[in-house]
C-alpha positions in Angstrom: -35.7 72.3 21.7 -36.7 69.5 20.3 -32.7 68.3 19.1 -32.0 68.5 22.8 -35.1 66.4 24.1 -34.1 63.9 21.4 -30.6 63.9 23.0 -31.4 63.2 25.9 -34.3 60.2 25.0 -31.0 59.2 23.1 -29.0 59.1 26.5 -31.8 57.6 28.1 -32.6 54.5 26.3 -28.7 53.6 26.0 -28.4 54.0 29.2 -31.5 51.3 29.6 -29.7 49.1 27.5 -26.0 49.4 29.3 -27.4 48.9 32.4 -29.9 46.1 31.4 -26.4 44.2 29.7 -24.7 44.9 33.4 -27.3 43.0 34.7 -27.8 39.8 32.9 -23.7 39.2 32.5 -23.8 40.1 36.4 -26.2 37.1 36.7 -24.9 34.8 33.5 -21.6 34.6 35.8 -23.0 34.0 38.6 -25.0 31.1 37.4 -21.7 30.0 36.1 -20.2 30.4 39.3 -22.8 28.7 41.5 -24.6 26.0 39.3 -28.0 24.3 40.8 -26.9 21.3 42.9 -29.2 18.4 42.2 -29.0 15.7 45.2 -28.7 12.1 44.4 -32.6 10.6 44.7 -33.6 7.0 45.2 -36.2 5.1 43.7 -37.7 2.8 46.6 -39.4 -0.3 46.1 -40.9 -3.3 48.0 -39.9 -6.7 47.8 -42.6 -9.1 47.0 -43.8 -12.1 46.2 -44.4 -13.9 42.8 -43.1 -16.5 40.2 -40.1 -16.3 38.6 -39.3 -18.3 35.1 -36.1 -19.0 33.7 -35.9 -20.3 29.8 -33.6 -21.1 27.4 -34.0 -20.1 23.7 -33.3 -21.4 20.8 -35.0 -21.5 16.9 -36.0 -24.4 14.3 -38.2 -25.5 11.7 -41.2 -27.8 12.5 -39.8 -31.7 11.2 -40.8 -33.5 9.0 -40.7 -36.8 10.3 -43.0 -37.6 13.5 -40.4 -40.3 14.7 -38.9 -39.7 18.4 -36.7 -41.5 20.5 -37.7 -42.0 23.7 -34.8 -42.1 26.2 -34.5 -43.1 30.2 -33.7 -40.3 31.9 -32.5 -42.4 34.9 -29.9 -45.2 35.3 -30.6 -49.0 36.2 -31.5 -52.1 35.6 -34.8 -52.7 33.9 -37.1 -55.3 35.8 -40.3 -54.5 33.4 -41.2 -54.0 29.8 -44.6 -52.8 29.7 -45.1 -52.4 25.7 -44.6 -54.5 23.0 -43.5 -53.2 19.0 -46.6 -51.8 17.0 -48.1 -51.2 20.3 -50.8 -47.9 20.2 -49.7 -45.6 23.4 -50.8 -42.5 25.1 -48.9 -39.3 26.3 -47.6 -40.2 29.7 -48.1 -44.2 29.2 -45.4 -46.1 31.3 -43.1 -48.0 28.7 -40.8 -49.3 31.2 -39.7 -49.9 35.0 -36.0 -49.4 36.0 -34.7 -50.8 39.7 -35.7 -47.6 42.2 -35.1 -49.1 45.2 -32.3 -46.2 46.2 -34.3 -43.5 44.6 -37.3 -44.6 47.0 -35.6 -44.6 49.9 -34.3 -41.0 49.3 -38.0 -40.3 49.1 -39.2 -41.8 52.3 -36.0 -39.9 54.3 -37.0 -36.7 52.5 -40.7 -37.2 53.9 -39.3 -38.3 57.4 -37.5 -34.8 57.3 -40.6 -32.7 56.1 -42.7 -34.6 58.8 -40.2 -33.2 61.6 -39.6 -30.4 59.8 -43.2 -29.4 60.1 -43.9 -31.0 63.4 -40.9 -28.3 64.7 -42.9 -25.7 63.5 -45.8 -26.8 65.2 -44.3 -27.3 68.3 -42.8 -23.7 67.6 -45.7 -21.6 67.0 -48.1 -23.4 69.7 -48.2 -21.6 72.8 -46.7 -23.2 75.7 -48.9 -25.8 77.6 -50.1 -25.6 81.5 -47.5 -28.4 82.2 -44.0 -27.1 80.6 -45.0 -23.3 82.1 -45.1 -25.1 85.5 -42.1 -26.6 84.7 -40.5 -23.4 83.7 -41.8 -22.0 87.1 -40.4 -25.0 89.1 -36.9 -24.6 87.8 -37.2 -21.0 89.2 -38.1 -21.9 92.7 -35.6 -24.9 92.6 -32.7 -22.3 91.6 -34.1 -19.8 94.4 -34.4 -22.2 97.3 -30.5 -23.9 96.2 -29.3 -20.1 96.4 -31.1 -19.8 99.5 -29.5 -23.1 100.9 -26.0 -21.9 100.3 -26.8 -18.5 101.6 -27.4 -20.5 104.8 -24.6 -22.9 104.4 -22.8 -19.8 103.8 -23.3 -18.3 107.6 -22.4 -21.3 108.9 -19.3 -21.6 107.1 -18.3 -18.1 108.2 -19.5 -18.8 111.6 -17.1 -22.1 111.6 -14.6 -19.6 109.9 -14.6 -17.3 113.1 -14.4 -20.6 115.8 -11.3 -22.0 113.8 -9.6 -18.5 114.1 -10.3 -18.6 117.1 -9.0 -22.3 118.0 -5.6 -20.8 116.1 -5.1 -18.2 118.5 -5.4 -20.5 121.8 -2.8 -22.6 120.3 -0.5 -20.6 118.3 1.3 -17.8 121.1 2.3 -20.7 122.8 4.1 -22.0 119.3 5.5 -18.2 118.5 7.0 -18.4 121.7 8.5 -22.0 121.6 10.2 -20.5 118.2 11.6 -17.7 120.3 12.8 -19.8 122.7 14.1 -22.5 120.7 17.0 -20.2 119.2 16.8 -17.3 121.4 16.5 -18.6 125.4 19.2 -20.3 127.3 18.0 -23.1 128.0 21.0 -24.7 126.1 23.6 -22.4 127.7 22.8 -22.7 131.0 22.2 -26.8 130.8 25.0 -27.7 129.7 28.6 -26.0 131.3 30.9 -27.6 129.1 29.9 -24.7 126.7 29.6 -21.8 128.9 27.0 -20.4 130.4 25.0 -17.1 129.1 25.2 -18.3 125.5 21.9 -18.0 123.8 20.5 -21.5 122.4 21.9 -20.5 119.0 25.1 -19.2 119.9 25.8 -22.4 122.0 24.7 -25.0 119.2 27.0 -23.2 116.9 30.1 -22.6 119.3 29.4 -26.4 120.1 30.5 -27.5 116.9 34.6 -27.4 116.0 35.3 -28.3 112.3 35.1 -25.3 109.8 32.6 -26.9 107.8 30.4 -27.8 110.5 30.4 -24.2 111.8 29.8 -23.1 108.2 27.1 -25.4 107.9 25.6 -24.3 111.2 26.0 -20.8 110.9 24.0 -20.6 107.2 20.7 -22.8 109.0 21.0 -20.5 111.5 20.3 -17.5 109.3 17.8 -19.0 107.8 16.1 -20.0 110.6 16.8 -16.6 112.5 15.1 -15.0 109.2 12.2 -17.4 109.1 11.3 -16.3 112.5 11.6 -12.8 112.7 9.1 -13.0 109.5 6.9 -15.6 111.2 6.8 -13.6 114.5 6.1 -10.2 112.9 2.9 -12.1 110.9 1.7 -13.0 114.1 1.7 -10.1 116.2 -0.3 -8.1 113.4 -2.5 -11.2 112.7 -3.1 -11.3 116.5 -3.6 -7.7 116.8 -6.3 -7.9 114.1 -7.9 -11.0 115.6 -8.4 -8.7 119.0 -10.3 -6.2 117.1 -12.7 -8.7 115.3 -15.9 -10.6 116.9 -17.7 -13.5 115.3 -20.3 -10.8 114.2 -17.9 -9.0 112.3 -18.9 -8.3 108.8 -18.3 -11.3 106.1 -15.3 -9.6 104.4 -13.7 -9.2 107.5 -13.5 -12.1 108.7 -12.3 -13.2 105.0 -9.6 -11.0 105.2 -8.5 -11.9 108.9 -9.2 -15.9 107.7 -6.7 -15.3 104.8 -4.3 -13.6 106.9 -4.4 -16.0 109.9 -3.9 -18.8 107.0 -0.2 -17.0 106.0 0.3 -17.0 109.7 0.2 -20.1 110.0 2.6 -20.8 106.8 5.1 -18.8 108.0 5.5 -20.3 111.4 5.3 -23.8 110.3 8.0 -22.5 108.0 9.9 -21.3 111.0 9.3 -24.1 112.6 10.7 -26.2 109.6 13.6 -24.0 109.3 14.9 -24.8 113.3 14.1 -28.1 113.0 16.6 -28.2 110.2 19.1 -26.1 112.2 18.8 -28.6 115.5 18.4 -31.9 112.7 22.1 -30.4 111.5 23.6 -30.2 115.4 22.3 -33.5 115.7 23.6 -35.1 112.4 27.2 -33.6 114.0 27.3 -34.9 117.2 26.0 -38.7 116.0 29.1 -38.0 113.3 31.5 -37.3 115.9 30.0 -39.8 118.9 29.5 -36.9 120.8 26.6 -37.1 123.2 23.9 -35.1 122.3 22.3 -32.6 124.7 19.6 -33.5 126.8 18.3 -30.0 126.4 18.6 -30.4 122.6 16.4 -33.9 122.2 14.0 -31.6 124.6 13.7 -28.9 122.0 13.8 -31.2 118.6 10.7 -33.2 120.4 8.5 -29.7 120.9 9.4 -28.6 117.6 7.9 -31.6 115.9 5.1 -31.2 118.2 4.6 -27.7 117.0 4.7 -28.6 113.8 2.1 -31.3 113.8 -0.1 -28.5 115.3 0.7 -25.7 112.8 -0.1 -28.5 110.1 -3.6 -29.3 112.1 -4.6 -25.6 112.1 -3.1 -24.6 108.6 -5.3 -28.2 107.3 -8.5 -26.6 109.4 -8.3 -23.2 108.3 -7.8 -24.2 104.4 -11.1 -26.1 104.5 -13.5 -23.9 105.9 -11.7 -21.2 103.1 -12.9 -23.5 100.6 -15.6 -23.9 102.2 -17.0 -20.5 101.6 -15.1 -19.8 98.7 -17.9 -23.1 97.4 -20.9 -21.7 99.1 -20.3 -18.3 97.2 -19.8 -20.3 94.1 -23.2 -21.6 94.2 -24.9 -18.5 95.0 -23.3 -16.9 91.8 -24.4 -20.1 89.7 -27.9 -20.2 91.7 -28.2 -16.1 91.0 -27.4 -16.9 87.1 -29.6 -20.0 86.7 -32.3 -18.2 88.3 -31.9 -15.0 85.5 -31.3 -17.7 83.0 -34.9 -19.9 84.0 -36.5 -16.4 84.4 -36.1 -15.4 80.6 -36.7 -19.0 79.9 -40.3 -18.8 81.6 -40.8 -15.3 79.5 -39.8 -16.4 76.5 -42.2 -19.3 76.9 -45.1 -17.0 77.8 -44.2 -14.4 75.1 -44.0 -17.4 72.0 -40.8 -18.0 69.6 -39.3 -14.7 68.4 -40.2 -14.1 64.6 -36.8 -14.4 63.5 -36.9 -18.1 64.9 -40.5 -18.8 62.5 -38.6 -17.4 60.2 -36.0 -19.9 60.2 -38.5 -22.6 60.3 -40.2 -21.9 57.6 -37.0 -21.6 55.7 -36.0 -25.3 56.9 -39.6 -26.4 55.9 -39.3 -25.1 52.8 -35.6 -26.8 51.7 -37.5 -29.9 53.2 -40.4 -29.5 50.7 -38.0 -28.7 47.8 -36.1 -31.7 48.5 -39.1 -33.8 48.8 -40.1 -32.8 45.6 -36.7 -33.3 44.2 -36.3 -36.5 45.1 -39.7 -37.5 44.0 -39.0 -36.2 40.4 -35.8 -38.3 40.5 -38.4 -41.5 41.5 -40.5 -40.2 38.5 -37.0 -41.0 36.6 -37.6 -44.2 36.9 -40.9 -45.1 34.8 -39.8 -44.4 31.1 -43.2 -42.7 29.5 -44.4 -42.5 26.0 -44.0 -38.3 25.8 -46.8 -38.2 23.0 -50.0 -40.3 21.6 -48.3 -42.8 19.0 -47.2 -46.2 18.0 -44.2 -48.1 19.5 -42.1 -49.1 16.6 -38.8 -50.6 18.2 -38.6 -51.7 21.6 -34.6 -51.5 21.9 -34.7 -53.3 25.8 -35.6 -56.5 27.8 -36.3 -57.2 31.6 -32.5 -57.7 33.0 -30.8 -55.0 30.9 -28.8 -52.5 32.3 -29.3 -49.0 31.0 -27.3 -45.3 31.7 -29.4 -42.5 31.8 -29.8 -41.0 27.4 -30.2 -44.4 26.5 -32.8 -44.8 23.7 -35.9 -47.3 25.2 -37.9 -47.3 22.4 -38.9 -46.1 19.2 -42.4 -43.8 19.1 -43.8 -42.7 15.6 -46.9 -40.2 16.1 -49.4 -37.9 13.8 -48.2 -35.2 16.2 -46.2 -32.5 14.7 -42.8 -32.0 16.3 -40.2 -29.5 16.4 -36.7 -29.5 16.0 -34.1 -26.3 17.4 -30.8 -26.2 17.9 -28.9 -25.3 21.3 -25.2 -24.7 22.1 -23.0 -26.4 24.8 -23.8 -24.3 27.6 -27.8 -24.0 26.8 -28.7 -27.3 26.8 -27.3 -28.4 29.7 -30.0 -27.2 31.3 -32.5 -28.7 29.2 -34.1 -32.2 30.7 -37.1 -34.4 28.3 -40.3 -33.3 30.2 -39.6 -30.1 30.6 -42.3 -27.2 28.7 -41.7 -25.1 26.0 -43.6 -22.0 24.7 -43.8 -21.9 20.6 -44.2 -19.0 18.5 -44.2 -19.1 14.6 -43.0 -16.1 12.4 -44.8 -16.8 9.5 -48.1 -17.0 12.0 -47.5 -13.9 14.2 -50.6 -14.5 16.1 -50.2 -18.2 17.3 -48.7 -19.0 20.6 -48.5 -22.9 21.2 -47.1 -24.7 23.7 -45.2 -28.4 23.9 -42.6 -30.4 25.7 -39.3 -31.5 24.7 -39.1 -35.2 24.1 -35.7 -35.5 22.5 -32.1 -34.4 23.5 -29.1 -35.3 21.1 -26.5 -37.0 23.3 -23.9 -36.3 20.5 -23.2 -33.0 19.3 -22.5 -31.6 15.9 -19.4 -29.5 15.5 -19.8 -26.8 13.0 -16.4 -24.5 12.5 -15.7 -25.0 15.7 -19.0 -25.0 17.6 -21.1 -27.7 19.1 -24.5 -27.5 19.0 -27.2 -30.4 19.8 -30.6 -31.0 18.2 -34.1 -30.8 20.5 -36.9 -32.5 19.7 -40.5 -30.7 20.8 -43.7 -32.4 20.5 -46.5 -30.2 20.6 -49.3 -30.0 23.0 -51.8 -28.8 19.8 -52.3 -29.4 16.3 -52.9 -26.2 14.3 -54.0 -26.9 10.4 -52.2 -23.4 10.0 -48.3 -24.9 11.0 -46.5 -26.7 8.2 -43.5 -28.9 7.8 -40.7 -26.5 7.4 -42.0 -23.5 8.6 -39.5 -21.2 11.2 -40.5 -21.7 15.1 -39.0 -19.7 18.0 -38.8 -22.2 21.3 -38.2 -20.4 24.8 -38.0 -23.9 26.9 -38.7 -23.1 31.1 -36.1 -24.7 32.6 -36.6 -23.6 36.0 -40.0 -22.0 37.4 -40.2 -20.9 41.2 -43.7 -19.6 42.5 -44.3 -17.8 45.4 -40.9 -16.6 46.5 -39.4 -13.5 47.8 -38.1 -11.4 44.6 -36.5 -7.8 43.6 -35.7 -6.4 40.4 -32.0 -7.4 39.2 -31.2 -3.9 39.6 -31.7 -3.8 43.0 -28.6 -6.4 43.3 -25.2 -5.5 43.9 -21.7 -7.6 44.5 -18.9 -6.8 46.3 -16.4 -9.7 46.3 -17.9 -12.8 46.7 -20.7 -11.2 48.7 -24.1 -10.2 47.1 -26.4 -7.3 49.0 -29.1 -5.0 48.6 -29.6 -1.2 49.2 -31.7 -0.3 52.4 -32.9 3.0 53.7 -32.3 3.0 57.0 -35.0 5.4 57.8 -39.3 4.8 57.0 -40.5 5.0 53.9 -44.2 5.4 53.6 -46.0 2.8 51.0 -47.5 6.2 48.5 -43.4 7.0 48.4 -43.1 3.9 46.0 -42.8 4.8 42.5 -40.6 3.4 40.2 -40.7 6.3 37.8 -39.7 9.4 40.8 -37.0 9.1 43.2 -37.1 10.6 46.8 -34.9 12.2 48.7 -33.1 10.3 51.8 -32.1 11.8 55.1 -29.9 9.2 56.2 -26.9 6.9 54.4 -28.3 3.5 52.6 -27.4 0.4 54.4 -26.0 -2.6 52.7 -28.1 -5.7 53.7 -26.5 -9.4 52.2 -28.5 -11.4 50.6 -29.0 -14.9 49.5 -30.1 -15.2 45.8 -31.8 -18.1 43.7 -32.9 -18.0 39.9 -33.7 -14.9 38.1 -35.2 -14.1 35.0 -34.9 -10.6 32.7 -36.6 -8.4 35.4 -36.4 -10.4 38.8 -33.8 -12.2 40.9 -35.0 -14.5 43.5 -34.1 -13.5 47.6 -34.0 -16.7 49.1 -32.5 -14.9 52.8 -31.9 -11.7 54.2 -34.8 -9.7 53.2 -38.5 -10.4 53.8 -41.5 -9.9 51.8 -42.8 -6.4 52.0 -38.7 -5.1 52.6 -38.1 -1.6 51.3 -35.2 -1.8 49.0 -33.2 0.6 46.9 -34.2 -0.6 43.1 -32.6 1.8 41.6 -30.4 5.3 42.4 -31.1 8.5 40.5 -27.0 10.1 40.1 -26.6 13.7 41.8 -26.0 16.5 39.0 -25.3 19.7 38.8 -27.4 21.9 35.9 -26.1 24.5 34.5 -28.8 27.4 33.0 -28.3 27.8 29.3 -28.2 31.4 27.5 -31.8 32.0 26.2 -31.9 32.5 22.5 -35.0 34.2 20.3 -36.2 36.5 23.3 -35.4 39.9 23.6 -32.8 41.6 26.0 -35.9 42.4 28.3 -37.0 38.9 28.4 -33.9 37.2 28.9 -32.7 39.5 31.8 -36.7 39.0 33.7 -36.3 34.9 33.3 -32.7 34.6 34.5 -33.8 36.7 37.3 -36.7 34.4 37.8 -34.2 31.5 37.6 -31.8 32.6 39.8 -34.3 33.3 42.7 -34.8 29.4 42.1 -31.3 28.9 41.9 -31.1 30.2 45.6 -33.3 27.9 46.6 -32.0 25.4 45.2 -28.8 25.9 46.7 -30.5 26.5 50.3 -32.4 22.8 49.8 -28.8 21.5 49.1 -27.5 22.9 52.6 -30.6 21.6 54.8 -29.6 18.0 53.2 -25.7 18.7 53.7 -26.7 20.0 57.2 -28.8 16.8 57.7 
């Protein structure tokens, strides 16, 4: 019995483990099959404001000598010395005057333009005074009453419209029927017997005539007048009916539409008329050929057609003004209607203040105007050689008259203070002007941090296998007993500094072609969101937003447009992944089944997070 219980506690536990195997390579695949999705995260940051500093660095020794030459940093004619050799100076003591005269006046235009530059501003952000909003409400009622006027004028015109429609239709039936008559009676015929009688006035111009190409002649005018007419006659009977069913109160586009059709009307029967003058003109241009007499009948006709014509002419002149009349009237009800919108938005815009995109722009203007005031009075400053350090003046190297380019050497300055001497490449110290500061540190003195100002540039450079360096001159700002002659300095010399301005992390910048941008969520992100350690997940795409850029420094890059203080922007992007559980090692069959199981339950919702977003 007890061989067959052990059996069977045999069966069981392998069957425990078999099953327990089935089950963690059931999961292992399917965790190898369906890896945890990660979703790209963004770190979200403000922009804000702050001072940004760019240097230039560069290492030395501290000289040995204490002998600088001072150099003009401007160009000019000299008009004062101010020192004289072995003279005792201070730091910042003028040496010398150069001419200024142009550099001045670039200061006085740059103040003009900050003075209006900062007078627009006021003017901007001021609410509107009592007198320009009654201005503003003036030009409203002026534009209102001038569409009201025409409006008025516009009646009237339609009005006049009707009576000269009317004044076409007491003249005109009498016209379409001298047209009929004039080729179509027998007036001709039965006048005159030496051509027959019963011969339409057409018929018995033509047959009047004997030479071929005198009937040819006559028989192509009379086409053209026969078409003329039947054209000019149809016109007028529809014209006329629609003048029968139309009263001076008809509706406004009625009448436009009968005034535009009585207008062709008119056209078409003065061309008629035209057209059988022509055709009589061409019997009588025969006859006075030939010395045949002309028909009495005929100078009867020729004199009512130019009477007819003369009228048509009258009317046609008549009914054309009045059309541009009220094609006028309409025009200035359209212009009144959009100066009246215009002066409306004009009077809200007043009352509501300048949009803060407009401030904005202001205080962008006022700021280049501020920059270039400053500018060009560091330019004047050029102009006033100084001594750069306490000393003695050994060598005066210029006299009143002299003309001097900027790097020329004004004087020589010997001084107890200590000075420092660094090397820079081409490209370095090109951005390196005398005056500018320089922070020191000292590697044999780890804990001293001096500062001083650079009061030498090389204007020759040294080529050494190939590579051209020039040699800096620092004076210091401090003595410390502790710094000797010789000892190793590292300079970091600010070349630019820019305080208070609208910056973001270098990170945060991007290019694409010759355009630089920013990442923006385009959705709200909340203030306790910004951390620059944790990412967060975005609903919506980020936006590109282009952006202007000044100096930068190793962390910051200065926004000078298209993002305001406060801005969220993307500073950096955290890179979708996909993780992949490892096989568990140094736990026992038991324990690596009951954590994959654990895992997976988090896999699935991992990949259920991952389809809200993809549903999103």
């Amino acid at each position: 019995m007890l061989t067959f219980y052990q059996k069977i506690l045999a069966h069981k536990i392998r069957f425990t483990v078999i099953l327990l195997l089935v089950i963690g390579g059931s999961y292992y695949g399917y965790k190898k099959m369906f890896p945890t999705v990660t979703p790209t995260m963004y770190v979200v940051s403000a922009a804000q404001k702050g001072t940004i500093m760019t240097t230039v660095s560069g290492t030395g020794q501290i000289s040995a000598t204490n002998q600088v030459d001072v150099k003009s940093k401007a160009s000019g004619d000299v008009i004062s010395t101010l020192v004289t050799n072995g003279q005792a100076v201070k730091a910042g003591q003028a040496l010398a005057y150069l001419d200024s005269s142009d550099a001045q006046k670039t200061v006085r235009d740059a103040q003009v333009n900050l003075d209006s530059a900062k007078l627009a501003m006021q003017k901007l952000v001021q609410p509107a005074d009592t007198l320009t909003l009654l201005q503003a409400e003036n030009a409203i009622t002026t534009a209102q009453e001038s569409k009201d006027k025409a409006a008025a004028d516009l009646l009237t015109s339609y009005d006049d419209a009707y009576t000269q429609i009317s004044n076409a239709f007491l003249s005109s039936p009498s016209i379409d029927a001298d047209l009929h008559d004039n080729l179509l009676g027998f007036k001709i015929g039965s006048g005159e017997k030496s051509i027959g009688s019963n011969q339409d006035n057409e018929f018995a111009l033509v047959n009047s005539v004997s030479t071929p190409d005198d009937i040819a002649s006559m028989l192509s005018l009379r086409t053209k007048a026969d078409s003329d007419y039947v054209l000019a006659d149809d016109d007028f009977n529809k014209n006329f009916d629609n003048y029968k069913l139309t009263s001076r109160l008809s509706e406004q586009p009625v009448i436009d539409t009968l005034l535009n059709q009585t207008i062709d009307t008119i056209k078409a029967m003065s061309q008629s008329a035209k057209s059988e003058g022509n055709f009589y003109d061409e019997w009588i241009n025969i006859h006075t050929k030939d010395s045949v007499p002309i028909f009495t009948e005929v100078t009867v006709i020729r004199t009512q057609l130019s009477s007819d014509i003369t009228q048509l002419n009258s009317l046609l002149t008549s009914l054309s003004a009045i059309q541009d009349t009220i094609k006028n009237d309409n025009l200035t009800i359209a212009d009144s209607d959009r100066s009246i919108a215009e002066k409306t938005q004009s009077l809200a815009d007043l009352k509501a203040g300048a949009l803060p995109i407009d401030i904005q722009s202001q205080q962008l203007s006022l700021q280049q105007k501020q920059n270039a005031l400053l500018d060009a009075q560091q330019l004047l400053s050029n102009y006033t050689v100084r001594a750069p350090f306490d000393g003695v003046i050994a060598t005066l190297s210029i006299q009143k008259g002299d003309n001097i380019s900027s790097g020329t050497s004004v004087a020589t300055e010997i001084t107890t203070q200590q000075t420092v001497e660094i090397s820079l490449n081409e490209v370095d110290v090109s951005k390196v002007k005398i005056g500018q500061k320089v922070n020191l540190t000292f590697d044999a003195i780890p804990d001293l941090n001096i500062t001083g100002v650079v009061a030498d540039i090389d204007a020759v450079g040294t080529v050494t296998q190939g590579v051209v360096t020039y040699n800096i001159k620092i004076s210091l700002d401090t003595q410390d007993d502790r710094v000797k002659s010789g000892m190793s300095v590292a300079a970091s010399v600010i070349t630019d500094i820019k305080q208070n301005v609208v910056m973001v992390p270098n990170a945060a910048i991007k290019i694409s072609g010759n355009n630089q941008y920013v990442e923006v969520p385009d959705e709200t992100v909340a203030d306790n969101q910004l951390d620059v350690n944790t990412g967060i997940l975005l609903l919506k795409p980020v936006k590109n937003q282009n952006v202007q850029v000044g100096i930068s420094d190793d962390s910051f890059t200065e926004i000078i447009s298209g993002i305001n203080e406060n801005d969220k922007i993307i500073s950096r992007t955290i890179a979708a992944s996909t993780s992949k559980t490892p096989a568990t090692t140094g736990t026992s069959l038991l324990q690596q089944v009951g954590g994959r199981a654990a895992t997976g339950g988090g896999g699935g919702g991992g990949r259920n997070f991952g389809g809200a977003t993809a549903g999103r």
